[in-house]
C-alpha angles and dihedrals in degrees: 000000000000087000091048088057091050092045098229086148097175087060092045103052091052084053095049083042100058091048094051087051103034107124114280135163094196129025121258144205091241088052088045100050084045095061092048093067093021074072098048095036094051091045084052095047103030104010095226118059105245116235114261127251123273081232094064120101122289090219092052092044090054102040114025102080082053084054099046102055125159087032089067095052089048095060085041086057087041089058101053088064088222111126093196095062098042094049087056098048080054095051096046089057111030092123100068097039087068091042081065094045090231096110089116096050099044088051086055080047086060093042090052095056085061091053095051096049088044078058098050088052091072093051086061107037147029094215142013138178118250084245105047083056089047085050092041096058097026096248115162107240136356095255091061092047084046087055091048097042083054098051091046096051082038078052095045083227082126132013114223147112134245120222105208096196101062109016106244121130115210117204121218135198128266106287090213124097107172100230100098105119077237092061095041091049080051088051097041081040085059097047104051081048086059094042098047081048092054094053088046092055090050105048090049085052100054091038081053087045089057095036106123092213095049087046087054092042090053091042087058097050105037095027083180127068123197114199092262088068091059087048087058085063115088105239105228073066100060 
């Protein structure tokens, strides 16, 4: 929630992740309230809600989407890019949407569907007038799509520049080209993050191989072995 506030989205949606696939044998209220903004988080961040992994919870897998309506819906409305229809499917349910106490999050849902067709836009053309963009993503004047242009180029969420003479915005690639000894220590930075995270994930998974508990718990499941399963074990362990 605090990351929410701050609105370090990509923080918060591995927060709000890790709650929805922790281990669970039953749903429960805490996983259900965390889907609920691990969807309008992730249509805010990413504009799409990532599948979830095959790890997490049968029971949550089978069940949450059936909790989490109208959520669902909403996301359904966000994908089709129309903002008539998504600002329907929000009024219809507003309600509930209070109830939840996520009516500020799912505005910034439907602020955040303006920017990404407004992103869109640059992949298509060179230059556009202030007012074709305002027509393009159903904004009501000029001046509203000029503040928003500007937000997002503030935001470096597009590159481009705003005549003010005439009106006509011209987007521009992307300035960076990677290659700044400060961009390549952030990359090098990244990797040796991966890599420390790789060691750590397999040494948890041979530690789990070996766990006495989790070899039980297979045995029980799947009584008979078949030689595959002895080559799963890392050998300085047999």
């Amino acid at each position: 929630m605090i990351n929410i506030g701050l609105k370090r989205f990509p923080k918060a949606l591995e927060c709000l992740h890790n709650v929805v696939t922790a281990p669970m044998s039953t749903i429960n209220a805490i996983a259900i309230e965390a889907y609920k903004k691990y969807i309008l988080v992730a249509l805010i961040h990413l504009g799409q809600i990532p599948s979830l992994p095959k790890y997490t919870a049968s029971t949550v897998l089978r069940s949450l989407k059936s909790y989490a309506q109208p959520y669902v819906g909403l996301a359904s409305s966000y994908a089709t890019g129309k903002f008539s229809e998504l600002e329907a499917f929000i009024q219809t349910n507003v309600e509930k949407f209070q109830t939840d106490n996520n009516l500020g999050l799912v505005k910034q849902v439907l602020s955040s569907l303006y920017k990404r067709n407004i992103q869109r836009l640059t992949q298509t053309y060179l230059t556009l007038s202030l007012q074709d963009i305002a027509n393009a993503v159903h904004l009501n004047t000029s001046k509203e799509a000029e503040m928003r242009v500007l937000q997002m180029i503030q935001d470096g969420d597009i590159f481009a520049t705003i005549n003010q003479k005439d009106g006509m915005v011209s987007f521009h690639e992307d300035p960076e080209q990677y290659k700044t000894y400060e961009m390549i220590d952030q990359i090098d930075s990244s990797i040796q993050r991966l890599m420390a995270l790789s060691k750590k994930l397999t040494a948890i998974d041979e530690h789990i191989s070996c766990d006495p508990a989790y070899i039980t718990k297979i045995g029980r499941e799947r009584p008979r072995l078949d030689f595959d399963d002895f080559d799963s074990v890392p050998h300085k362990f047999l």
